[in-house]
PDB file with one MODEL, atoms N, CA, C and O in Angstrom:
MODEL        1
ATOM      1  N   UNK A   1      15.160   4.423  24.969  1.00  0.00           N
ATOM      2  CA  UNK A   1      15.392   5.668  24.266  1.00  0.00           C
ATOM      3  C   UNK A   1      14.037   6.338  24.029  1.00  0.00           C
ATOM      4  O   UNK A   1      13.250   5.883  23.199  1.00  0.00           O
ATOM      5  N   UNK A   2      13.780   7.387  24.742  1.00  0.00           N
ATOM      6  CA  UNK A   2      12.663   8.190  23.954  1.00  0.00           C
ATOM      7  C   UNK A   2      12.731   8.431  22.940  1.00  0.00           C
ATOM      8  O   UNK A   2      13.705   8.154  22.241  1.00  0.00           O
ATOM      9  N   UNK A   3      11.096   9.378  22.322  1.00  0.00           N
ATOM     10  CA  UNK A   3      10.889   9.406  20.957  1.00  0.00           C
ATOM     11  C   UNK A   3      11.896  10.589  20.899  1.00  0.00           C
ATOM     12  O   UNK A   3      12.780  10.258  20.110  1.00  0.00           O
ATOM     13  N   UNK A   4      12.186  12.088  21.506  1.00  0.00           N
ATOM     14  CA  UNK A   4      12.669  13.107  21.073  1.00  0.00           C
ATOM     15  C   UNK A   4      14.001  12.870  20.739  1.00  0.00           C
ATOM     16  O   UNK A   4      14.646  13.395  19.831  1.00  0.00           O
ATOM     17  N   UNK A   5      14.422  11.877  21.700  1.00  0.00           N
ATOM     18  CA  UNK A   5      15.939  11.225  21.270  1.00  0.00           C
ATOM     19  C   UNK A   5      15.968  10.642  19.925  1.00  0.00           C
ATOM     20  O   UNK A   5      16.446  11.427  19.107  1.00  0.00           O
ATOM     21  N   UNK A   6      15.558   9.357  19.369  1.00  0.00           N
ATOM     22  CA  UNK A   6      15.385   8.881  18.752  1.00  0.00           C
ATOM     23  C   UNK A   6      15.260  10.123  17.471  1.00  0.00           C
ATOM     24  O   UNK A   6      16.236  10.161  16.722  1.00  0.00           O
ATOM     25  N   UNK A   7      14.147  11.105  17.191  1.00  0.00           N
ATOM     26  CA  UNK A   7      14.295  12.097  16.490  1.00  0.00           C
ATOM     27  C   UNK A   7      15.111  12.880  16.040  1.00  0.00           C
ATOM     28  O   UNK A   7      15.242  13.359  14.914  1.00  0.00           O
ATOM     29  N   UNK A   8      15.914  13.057  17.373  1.00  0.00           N
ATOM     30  CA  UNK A   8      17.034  13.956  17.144  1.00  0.00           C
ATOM     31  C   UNK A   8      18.099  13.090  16.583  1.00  0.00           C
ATOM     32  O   UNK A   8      18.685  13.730  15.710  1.00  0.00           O
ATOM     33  N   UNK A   9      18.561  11.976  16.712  1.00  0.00           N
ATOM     34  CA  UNK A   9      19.303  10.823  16.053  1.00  0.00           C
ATOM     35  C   UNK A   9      19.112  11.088  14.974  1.00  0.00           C
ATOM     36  O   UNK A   9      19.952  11.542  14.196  1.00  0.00           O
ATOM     37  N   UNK A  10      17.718  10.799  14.686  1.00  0.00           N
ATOM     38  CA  UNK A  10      17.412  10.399  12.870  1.00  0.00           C
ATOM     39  C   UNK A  10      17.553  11.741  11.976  1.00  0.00           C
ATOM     40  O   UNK A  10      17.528  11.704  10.746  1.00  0.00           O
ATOM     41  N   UNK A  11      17.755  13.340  12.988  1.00  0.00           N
ATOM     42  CA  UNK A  11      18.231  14.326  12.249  1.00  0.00           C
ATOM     43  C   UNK A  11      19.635  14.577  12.113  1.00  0.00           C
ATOM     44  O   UNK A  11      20.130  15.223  11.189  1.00  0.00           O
ATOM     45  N   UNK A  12      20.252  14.056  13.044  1.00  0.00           N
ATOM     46  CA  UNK A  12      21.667  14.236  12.888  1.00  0.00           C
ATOM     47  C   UNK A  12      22.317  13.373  11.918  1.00  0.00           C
ATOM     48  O   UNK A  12      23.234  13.822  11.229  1.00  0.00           O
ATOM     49  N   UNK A  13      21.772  11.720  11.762  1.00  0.00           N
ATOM     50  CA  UNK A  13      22.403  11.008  10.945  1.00  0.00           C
ATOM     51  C   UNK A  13      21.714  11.344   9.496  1.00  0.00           C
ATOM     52  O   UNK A  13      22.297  10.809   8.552  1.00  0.00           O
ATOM     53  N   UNK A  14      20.429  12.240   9.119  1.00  0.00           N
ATOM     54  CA  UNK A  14      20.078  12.215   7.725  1.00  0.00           C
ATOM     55  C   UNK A  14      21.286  13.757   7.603  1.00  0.00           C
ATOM     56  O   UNK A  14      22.117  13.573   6.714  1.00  0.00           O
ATOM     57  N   UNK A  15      21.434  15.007   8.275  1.00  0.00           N
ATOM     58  CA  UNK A  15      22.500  15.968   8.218  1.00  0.00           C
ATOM     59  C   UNK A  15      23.865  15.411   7.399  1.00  0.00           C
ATOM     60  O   UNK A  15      24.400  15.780   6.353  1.00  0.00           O
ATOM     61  N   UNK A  16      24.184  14.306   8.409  1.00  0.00           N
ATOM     62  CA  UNK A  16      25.476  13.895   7.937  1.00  0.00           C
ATOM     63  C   UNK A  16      25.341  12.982   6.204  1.00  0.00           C
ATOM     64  O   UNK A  16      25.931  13.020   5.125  1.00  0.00           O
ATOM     65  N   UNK A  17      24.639  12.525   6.584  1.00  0.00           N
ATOM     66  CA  UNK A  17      24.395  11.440   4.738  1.00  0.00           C
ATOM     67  C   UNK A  17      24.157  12.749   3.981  1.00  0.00           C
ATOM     68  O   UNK A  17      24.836  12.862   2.961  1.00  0.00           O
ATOM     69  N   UNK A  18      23.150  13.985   4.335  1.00  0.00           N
ATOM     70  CA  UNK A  18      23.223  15.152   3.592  1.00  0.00           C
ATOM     71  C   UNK A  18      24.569  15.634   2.838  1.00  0.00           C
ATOM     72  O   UNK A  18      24.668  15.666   1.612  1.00  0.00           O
ATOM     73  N   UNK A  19      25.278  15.891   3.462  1.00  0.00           N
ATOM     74  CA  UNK A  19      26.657  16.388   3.940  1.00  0.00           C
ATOM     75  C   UNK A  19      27.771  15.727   3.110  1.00  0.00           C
ATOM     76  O   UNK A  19      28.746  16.382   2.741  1.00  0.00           O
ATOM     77  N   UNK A  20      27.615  14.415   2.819  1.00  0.00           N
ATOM     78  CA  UNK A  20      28.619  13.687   2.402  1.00  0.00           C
ATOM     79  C   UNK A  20      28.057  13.142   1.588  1.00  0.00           C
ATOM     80  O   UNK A  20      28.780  12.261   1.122  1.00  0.00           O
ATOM     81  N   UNK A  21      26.505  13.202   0.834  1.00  0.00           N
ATOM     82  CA  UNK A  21      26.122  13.344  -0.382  1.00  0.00           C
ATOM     83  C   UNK A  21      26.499  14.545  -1.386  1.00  0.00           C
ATOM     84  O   UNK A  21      26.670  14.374  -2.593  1.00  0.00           O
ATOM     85  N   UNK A  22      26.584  15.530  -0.860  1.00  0.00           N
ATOM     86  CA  UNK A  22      26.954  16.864  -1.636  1.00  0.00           C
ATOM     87  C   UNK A  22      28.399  16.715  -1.573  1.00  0.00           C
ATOM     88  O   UNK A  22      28.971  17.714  -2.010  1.00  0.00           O
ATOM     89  N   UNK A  23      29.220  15.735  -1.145  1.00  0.00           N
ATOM     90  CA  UNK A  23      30.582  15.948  -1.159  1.00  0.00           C
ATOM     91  C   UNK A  23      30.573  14.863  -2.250  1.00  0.00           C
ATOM     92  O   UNK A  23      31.508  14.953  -3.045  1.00  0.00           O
ATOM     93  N   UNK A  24      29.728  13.887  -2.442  1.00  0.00           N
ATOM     94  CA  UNK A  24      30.012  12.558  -3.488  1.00  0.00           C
ATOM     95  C   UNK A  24      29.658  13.384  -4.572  1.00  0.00           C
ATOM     96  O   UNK A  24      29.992  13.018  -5.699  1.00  0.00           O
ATOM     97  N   UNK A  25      28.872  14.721  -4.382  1.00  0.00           N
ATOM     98  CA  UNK A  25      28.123  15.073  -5.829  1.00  0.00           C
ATOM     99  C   UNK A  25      29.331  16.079  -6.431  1.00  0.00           C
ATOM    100  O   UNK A  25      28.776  16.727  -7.319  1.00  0.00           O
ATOM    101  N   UNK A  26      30.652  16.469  -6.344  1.00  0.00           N
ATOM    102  CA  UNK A  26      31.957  17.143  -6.514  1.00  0.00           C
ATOM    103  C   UNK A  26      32.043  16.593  -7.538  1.00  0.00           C
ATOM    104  O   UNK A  26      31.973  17.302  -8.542  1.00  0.00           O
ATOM    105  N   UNK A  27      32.234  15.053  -7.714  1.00  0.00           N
ATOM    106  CA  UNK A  27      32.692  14.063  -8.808  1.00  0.00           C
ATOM    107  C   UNK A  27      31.918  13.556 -10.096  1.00  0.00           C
ATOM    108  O   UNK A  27      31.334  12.493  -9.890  1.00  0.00           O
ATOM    109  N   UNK A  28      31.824  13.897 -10.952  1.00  0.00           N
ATOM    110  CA  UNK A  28      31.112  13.104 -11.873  1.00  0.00           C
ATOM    111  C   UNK A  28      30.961  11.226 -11.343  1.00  0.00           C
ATOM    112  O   UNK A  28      29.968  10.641 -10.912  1.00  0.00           O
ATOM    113  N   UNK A  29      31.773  10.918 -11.492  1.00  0.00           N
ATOM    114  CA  UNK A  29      32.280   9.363 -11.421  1.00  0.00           C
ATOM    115  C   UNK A  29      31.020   9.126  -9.890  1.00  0.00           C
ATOM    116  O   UNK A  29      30.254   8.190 -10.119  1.00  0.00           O
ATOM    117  N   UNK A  30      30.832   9.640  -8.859  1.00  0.00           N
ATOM    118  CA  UNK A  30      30.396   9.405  -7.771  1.00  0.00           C
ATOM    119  C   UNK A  30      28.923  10.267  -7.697  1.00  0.00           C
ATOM    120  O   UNK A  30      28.307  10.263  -6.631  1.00  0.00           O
ATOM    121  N   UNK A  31      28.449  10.922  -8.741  1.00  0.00           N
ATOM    122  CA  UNK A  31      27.731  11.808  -8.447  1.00  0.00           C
ATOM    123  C   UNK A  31      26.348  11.344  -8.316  1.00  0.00           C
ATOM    124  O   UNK A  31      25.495  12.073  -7.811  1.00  0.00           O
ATOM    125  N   UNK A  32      26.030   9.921  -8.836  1.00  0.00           N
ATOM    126  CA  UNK A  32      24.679   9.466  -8.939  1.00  0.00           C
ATOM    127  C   UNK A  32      24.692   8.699  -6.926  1.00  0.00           C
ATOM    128  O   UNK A  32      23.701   8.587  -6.205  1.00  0.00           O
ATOM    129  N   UNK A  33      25.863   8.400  -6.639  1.00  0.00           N
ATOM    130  CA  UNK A  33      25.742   7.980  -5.707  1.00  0.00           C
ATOM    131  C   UNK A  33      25.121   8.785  -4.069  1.00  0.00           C
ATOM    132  O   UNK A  33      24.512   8.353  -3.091  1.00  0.00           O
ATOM    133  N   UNK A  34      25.816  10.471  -4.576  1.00  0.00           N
ATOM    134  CA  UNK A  34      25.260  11.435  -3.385  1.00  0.00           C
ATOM    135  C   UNK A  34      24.275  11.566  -4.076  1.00  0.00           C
ATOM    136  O   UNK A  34      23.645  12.355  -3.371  1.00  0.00           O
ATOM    137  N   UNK A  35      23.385  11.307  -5.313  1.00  0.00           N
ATOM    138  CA  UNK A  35      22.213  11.957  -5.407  1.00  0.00           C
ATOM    139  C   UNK A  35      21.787  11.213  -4.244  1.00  0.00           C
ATOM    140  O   UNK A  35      21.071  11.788  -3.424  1.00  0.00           O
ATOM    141  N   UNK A  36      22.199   9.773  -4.024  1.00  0.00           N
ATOM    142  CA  UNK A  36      20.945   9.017  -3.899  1.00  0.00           C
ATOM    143  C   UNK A  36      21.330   9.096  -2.354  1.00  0.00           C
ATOM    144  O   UNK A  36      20.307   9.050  -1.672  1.00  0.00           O
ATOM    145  N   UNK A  37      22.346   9.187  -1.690  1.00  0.00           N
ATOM    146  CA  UNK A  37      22.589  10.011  -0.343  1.00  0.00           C
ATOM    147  C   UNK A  37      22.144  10.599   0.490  1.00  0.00           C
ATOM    148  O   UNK A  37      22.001  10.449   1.704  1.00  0.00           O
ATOM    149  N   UNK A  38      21.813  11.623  -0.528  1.00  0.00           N
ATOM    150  CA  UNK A  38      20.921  12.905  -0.375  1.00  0.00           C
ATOM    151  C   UNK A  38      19.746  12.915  -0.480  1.00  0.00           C
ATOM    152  O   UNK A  38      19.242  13.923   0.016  1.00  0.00           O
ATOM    153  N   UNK A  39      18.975  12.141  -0.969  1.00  0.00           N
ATOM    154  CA  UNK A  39      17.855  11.417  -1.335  1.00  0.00           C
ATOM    155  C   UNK A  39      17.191  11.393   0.067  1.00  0.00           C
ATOM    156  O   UNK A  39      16.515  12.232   0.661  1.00  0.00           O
ATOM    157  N   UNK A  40      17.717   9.836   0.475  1.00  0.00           N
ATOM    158  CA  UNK A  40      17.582   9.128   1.469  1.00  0.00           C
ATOM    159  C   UNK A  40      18.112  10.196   2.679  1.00  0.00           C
ATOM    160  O   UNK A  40      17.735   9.725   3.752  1.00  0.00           O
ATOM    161  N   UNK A  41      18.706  11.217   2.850  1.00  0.00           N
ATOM    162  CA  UNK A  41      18.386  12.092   3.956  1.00  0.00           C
ATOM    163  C   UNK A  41      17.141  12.625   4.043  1.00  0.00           C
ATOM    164  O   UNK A  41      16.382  12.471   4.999  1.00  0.00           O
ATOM    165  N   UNK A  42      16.874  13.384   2.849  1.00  0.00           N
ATOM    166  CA  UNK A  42      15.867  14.313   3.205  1.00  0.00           C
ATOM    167  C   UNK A  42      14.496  13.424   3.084  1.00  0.00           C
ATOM    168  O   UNK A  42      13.490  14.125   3.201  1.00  0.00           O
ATOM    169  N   UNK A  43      14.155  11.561   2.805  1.00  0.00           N
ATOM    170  CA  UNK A  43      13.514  10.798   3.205  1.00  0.00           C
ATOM    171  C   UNK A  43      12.964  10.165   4.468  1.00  0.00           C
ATOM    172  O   UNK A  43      11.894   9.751   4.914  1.00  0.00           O
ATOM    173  N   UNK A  44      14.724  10.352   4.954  1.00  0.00           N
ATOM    174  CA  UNK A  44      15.087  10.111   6.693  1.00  0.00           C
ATOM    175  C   UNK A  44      14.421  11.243   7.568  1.00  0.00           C
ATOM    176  O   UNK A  44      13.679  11.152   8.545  1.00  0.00           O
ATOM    177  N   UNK A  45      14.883  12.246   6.957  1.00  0.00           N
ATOM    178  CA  UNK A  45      13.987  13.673   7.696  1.00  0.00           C
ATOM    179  C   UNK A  45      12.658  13.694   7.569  1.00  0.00           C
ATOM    180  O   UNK A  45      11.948  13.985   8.532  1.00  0.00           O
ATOM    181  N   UNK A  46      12.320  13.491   6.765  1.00  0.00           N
ATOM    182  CA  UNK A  46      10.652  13.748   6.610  1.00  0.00           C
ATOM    183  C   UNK A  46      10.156  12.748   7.516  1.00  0.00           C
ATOM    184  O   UNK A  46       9.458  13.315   8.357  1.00  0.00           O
ATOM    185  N   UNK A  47      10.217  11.347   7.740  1.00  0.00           N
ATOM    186  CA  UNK A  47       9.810  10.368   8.351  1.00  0.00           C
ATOM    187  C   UNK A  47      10.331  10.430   9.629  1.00  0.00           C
ATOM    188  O   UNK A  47       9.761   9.746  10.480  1.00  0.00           O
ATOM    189  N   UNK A  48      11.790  11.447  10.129  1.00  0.00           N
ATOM    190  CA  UNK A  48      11.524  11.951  11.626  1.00  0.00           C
ATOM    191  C   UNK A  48      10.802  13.013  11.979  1.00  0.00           C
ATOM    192  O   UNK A  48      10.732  13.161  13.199  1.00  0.00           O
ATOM    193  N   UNK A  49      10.153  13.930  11.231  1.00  0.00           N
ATOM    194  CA  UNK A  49       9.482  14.472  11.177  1.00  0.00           C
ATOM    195  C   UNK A  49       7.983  14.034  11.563  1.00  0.00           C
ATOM    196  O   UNK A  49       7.439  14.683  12.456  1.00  0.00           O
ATOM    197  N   UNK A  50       7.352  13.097  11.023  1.00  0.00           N
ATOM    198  CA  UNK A  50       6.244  12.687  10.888  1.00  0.00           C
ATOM    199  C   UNK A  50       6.067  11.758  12.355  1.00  0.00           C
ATOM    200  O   UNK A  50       4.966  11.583  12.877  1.00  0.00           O
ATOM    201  N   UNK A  51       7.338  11.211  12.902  1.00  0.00           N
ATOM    202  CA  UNK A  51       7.182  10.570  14.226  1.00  0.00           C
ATOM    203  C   UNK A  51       7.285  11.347  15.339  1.00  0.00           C
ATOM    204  O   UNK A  51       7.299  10.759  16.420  1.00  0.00           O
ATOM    205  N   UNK A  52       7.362  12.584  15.322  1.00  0.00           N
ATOM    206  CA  UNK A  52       6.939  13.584  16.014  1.00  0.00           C
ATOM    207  C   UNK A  52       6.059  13.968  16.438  1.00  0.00           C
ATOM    208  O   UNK A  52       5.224  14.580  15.772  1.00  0.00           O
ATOM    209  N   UNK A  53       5.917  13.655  18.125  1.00  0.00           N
ATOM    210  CA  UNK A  53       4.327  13.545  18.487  1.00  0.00           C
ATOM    211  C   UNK A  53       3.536  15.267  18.462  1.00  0.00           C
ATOM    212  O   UNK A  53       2.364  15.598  18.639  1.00  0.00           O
ATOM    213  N   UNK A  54       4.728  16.054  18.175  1.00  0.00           N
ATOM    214  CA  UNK A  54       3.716  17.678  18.055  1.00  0.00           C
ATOM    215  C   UNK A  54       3.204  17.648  17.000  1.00  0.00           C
ATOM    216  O   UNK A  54       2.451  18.551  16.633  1.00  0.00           O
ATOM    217  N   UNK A  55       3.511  16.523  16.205  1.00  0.00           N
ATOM    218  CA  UNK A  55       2.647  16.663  14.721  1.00  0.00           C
ATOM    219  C   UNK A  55       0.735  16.146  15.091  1.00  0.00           C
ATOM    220  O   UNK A  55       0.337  14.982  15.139  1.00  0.00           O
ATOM    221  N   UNK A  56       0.108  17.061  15.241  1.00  0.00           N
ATOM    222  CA  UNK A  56      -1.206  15.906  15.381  1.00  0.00           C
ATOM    223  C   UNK A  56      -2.007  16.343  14.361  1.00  0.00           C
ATOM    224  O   UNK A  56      -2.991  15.618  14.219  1.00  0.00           O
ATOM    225  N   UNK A  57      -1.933  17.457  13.437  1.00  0.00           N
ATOM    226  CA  UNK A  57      -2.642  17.155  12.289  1.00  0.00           C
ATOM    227  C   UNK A  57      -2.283  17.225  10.966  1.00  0.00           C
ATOM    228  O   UNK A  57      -1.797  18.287  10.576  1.00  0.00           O
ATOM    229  N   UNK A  58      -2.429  16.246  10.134  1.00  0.00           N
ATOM    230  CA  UNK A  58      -1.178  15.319   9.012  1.00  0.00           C
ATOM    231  C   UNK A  58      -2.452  15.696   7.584  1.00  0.00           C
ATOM    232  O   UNK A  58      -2.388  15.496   6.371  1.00  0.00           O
ATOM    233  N   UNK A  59      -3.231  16.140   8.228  1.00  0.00           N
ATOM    234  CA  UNK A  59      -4.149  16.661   6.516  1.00  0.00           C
ATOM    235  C   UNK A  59      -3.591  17.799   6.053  1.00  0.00           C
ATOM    236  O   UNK A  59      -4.320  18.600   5.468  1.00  0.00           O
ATOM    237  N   UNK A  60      -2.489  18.021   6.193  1.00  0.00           N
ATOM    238  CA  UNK A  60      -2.045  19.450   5.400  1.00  0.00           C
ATOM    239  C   UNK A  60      -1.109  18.778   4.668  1.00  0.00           C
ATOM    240  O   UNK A  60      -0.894  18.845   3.458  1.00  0.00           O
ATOM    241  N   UNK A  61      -0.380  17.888   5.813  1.00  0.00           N
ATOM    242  CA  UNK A  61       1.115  17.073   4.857  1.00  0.00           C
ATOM    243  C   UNK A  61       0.232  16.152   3.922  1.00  0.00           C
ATOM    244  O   UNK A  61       0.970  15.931   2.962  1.00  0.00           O
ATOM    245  N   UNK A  62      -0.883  15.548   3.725  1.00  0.00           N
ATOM    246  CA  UNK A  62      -1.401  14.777   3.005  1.00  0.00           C
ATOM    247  C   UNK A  62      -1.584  15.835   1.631  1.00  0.00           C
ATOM    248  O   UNK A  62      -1.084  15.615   0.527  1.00  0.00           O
ATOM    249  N   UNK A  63      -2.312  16.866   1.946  1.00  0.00           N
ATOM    250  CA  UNK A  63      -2.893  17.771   1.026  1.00  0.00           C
ATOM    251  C   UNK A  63      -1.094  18.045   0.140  1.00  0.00           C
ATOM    252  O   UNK A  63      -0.936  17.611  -1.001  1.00  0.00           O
ATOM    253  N   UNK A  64      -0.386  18.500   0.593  1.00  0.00           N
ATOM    254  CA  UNK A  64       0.604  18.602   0.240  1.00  0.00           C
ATOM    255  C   UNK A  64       1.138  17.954  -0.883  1.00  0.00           C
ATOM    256  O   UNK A  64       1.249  18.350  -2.043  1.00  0.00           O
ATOM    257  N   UNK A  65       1.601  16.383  -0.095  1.00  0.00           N
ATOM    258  CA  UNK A  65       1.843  15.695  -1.004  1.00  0.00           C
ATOM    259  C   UNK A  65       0.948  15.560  -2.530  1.00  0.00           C
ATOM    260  O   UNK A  65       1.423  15.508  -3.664  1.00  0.00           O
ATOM    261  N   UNK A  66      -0.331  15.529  -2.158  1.00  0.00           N
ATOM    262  CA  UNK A  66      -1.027  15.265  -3.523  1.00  0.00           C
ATOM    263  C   UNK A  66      -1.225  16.329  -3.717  1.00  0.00           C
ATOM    264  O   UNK A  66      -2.448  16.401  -3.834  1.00  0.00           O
ATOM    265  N   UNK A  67      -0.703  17.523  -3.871  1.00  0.00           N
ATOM    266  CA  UNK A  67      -0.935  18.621  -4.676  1.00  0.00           C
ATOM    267  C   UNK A  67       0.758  18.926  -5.128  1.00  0.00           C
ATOM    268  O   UNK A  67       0.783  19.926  -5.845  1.00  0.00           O
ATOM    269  N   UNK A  68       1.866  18.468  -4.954  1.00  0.00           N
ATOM    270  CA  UNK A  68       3.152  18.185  -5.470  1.00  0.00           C
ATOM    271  C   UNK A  68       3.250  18.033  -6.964  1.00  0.00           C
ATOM    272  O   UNK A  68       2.576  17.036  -7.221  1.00  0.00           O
ATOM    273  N   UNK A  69       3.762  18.529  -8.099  1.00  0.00           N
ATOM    274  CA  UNK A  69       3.809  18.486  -9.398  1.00  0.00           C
ATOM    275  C   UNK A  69       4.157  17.036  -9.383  1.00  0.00           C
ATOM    276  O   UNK A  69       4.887  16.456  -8.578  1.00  0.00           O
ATOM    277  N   UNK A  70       3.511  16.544 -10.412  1.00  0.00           N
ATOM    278  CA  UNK A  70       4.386  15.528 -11.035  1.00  0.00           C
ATOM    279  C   UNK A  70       4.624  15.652 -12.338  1.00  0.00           C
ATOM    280  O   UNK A  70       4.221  16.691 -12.862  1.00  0.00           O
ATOM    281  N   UNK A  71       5.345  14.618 -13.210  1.00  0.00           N
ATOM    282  CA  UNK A  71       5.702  14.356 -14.277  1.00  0.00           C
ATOM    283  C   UNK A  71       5.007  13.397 -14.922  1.00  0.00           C
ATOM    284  O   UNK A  71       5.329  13.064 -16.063  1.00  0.00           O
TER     285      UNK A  71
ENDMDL
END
């Protein structure tokens, strides 16, 4: 399997956990569960993102991250 394959996989399956996190988040009773759904998509995305060989310079996503608010 190539990498673009492999990429495109890891966007379609974080879409769908997207997708059916916002459907767990309808429910109170289920709602902590699509947070965490949803979570782990847009975790999944970022990290197919980053295995993306057009990415070749990662000091902006670095800068990024540590300039991100925290609490």
């Amino acid at each position: 399997m190539s990498t673009q394959a492999f990429i495109q996989l890891v966007y379609l399956g974080a879409a769908a956990l997207f997708i059916f996190g916002l459907k767990a988040m309808s429910s109170p009773r289920t709602a902590r569960r699509g947070m965490l759904m949803a979570a782990a998509a847009m975790v999944s995305a970022i990290g197919g993102t980053l295995l993306d060989p057009q990415v070749v310079n990662y000091e902006w996503i670095v800068v990024a991250g540590l300039r991100s608010p925290r609490r």
